[in-house]
C-alpha positions as a Python dict, from the first residue, in 0.01 Angstrom:
ca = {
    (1, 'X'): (0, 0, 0),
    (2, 'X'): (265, 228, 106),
    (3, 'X'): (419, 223, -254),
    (4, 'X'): (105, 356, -507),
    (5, 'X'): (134, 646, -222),
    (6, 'X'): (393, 830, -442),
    (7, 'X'): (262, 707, -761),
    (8, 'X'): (-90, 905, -686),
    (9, 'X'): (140, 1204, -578),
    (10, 'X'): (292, 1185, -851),
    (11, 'X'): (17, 1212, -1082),
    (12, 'X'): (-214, 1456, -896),
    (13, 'X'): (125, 1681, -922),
    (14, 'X'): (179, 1579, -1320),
    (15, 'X'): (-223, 1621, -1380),
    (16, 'X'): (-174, 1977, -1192),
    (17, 'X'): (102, 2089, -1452),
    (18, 'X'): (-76, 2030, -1724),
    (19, 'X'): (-366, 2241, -1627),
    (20, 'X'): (-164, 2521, -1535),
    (21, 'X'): (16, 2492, -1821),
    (22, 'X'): (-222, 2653, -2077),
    (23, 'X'): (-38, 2842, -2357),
    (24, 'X'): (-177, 3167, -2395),
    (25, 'X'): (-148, 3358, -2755),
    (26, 'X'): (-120, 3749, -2770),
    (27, 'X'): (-187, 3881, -3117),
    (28, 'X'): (-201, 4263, -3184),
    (29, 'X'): (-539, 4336, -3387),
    (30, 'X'): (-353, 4601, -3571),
    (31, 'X'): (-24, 4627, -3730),
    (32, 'X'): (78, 4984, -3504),
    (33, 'X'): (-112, 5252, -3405),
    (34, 'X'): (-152, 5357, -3718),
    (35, 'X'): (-161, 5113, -4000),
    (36, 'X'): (-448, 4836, -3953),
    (37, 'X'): (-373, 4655, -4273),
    (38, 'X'): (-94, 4608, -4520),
    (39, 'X'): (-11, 4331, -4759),
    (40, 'X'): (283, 4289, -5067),
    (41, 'X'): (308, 4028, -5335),
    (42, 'X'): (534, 3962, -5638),
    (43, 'X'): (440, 3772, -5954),
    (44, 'X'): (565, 3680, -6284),
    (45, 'X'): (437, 3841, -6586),
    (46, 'X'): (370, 3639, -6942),
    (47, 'X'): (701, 3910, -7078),
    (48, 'X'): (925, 3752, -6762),
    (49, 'X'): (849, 4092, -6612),
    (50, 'X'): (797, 4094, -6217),
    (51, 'X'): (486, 4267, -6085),
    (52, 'X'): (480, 4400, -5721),
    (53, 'X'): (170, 4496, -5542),
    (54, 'X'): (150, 4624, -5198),
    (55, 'X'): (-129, 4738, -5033),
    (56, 'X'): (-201, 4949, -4669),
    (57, 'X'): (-521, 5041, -4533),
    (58, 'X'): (-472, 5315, -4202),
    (59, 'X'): (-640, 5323, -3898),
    (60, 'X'): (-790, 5664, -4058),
    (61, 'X'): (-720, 5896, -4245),
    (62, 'X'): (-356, 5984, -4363),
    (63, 'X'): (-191, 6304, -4419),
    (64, 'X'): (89, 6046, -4642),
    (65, 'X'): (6, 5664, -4711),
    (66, 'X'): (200, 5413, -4926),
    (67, 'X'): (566, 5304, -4919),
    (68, 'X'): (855, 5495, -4876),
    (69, 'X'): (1063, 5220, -5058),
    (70, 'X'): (999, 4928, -5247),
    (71, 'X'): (1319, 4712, -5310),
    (72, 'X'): (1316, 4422, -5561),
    (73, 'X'): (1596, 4169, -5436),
    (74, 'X'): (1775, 3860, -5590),
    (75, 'X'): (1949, 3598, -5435),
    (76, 'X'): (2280, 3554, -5473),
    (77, 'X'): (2539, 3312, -5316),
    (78, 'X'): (2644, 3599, -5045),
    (79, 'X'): (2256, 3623, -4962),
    (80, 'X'): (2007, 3898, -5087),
    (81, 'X'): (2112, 4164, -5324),
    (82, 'X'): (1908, 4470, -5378),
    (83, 'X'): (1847, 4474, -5755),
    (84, 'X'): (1651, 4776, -5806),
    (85, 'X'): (1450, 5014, -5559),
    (86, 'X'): (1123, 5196, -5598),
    (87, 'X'): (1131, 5519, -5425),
    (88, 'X'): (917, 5830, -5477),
    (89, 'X'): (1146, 5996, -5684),
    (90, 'X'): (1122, 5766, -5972),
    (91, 'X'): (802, 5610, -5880),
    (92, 'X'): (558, 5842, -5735),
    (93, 'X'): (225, 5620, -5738),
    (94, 'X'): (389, 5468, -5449),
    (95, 'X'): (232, 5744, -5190),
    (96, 'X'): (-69, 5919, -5160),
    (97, 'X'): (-204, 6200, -4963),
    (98, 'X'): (-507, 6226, -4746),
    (99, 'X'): (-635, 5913, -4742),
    (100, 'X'): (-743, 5624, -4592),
    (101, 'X'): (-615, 5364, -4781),
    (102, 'X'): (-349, 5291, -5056),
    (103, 'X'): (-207, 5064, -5330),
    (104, 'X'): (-20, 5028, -5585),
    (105, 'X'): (131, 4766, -5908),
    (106, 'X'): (491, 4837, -6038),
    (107, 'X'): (641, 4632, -6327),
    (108, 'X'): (1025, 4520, -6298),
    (109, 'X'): (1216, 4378, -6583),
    (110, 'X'): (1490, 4165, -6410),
    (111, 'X'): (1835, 4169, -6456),
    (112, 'X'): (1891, 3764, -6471),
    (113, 'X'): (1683, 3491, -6531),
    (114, 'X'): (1672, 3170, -6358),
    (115, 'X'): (1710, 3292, -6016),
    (116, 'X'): (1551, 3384, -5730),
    (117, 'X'): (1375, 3687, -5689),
    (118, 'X'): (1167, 3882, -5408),
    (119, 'X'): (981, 4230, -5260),
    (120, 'X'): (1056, 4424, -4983),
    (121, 'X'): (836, 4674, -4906),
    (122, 'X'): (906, 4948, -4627),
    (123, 'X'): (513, 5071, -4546),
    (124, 'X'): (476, 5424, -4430),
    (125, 'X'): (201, 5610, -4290),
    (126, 'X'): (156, 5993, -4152),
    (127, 'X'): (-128, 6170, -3962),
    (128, 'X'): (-97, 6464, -3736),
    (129, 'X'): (14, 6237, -3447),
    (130, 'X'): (304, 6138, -3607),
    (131, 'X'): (414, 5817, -3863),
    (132, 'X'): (441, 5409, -3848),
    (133, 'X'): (604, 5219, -4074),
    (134, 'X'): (659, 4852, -4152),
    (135, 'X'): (875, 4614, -4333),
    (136, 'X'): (682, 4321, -4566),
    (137, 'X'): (883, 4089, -4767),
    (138, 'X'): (715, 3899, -5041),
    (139, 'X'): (734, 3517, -5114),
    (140, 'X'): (1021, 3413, -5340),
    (141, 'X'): (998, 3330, -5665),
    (142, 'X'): (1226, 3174, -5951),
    (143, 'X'): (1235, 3363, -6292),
    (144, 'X'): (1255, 3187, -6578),
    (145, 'X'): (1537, 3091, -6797),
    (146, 'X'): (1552, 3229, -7146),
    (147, 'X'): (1571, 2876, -7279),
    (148, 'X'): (1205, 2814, -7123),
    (149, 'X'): (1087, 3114, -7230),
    (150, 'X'): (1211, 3042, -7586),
    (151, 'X'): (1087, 2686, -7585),
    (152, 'X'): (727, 2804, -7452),
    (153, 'X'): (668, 2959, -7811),
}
């Protein structure tokens, strides 16, 4: 008798632990204070071109909403490289004024075929209060070679 004694401790404490245990998730509702919503994707185009969509909705309305850089990267064997990057200089579409949402498609003709390519977006958003931004990097994906371009005709 005198031995199940520290078995049945043993599993009231073990039945105890798991109970306590319970993981408990904490997800913000919003991106920041400031942007609620944002999103950025990259896609191959029938030409081989890339396209690059990114998207941000505010928590209201925006004095400036958009990107304030959108970089198209390519992997190389030292990691990624930035290719070529979107700014408002030469691509003003990517920011608009006063309002409450934003988006935008730019085309990218890459440099090499055959390798891996991908999006990073840096989201930025103004009000009176002051801004927010975010990073979003797209999924990868592999361009393709000339040769299976050529052979598709």
């Amino acid at each position: 008798m005198k031995k199940k004694q520290p078995v049945r401790i043993l599993l009231v404490l073990l039945c105890m632990t798991m109970l306590c245990s319970i993981p408990v998730y904490a997800a913000e509702t919003r991106a920041s204070d400031r942007i609620y919503r944002s999103a950025v994707s990259l896609s191959p185009k029938s030409n081989g071109d890339l396209s690059v969509y990114f998207s941000v909705q505010g928590t209201g309305k925006m004095e400036v909403i958009g990107a304030s850089s959108v970089e198209i990267q390519r992997n190389t064997i030292f990691g990624w490289v930035t290719e070529y990057t979107f700014t408002t200089n030469n691509a003003p579409e990517i920011q608009a004024k006063d309002k409450f949402q934003h988006s935008a498609t730019l085309t990218y003709t890459p440099l090499f075929t055959g390798v891996e390519y991908r999006t990073v977006a840096m989201i930025y958003v103004k009000d009176a209060a002051g801004t927010s931004t975010q990073q979003l990097t797209s999924r990868t994906m592999q361009t393709e070679n000339q040769n299976q371009i050529l052979n598709s005709f």
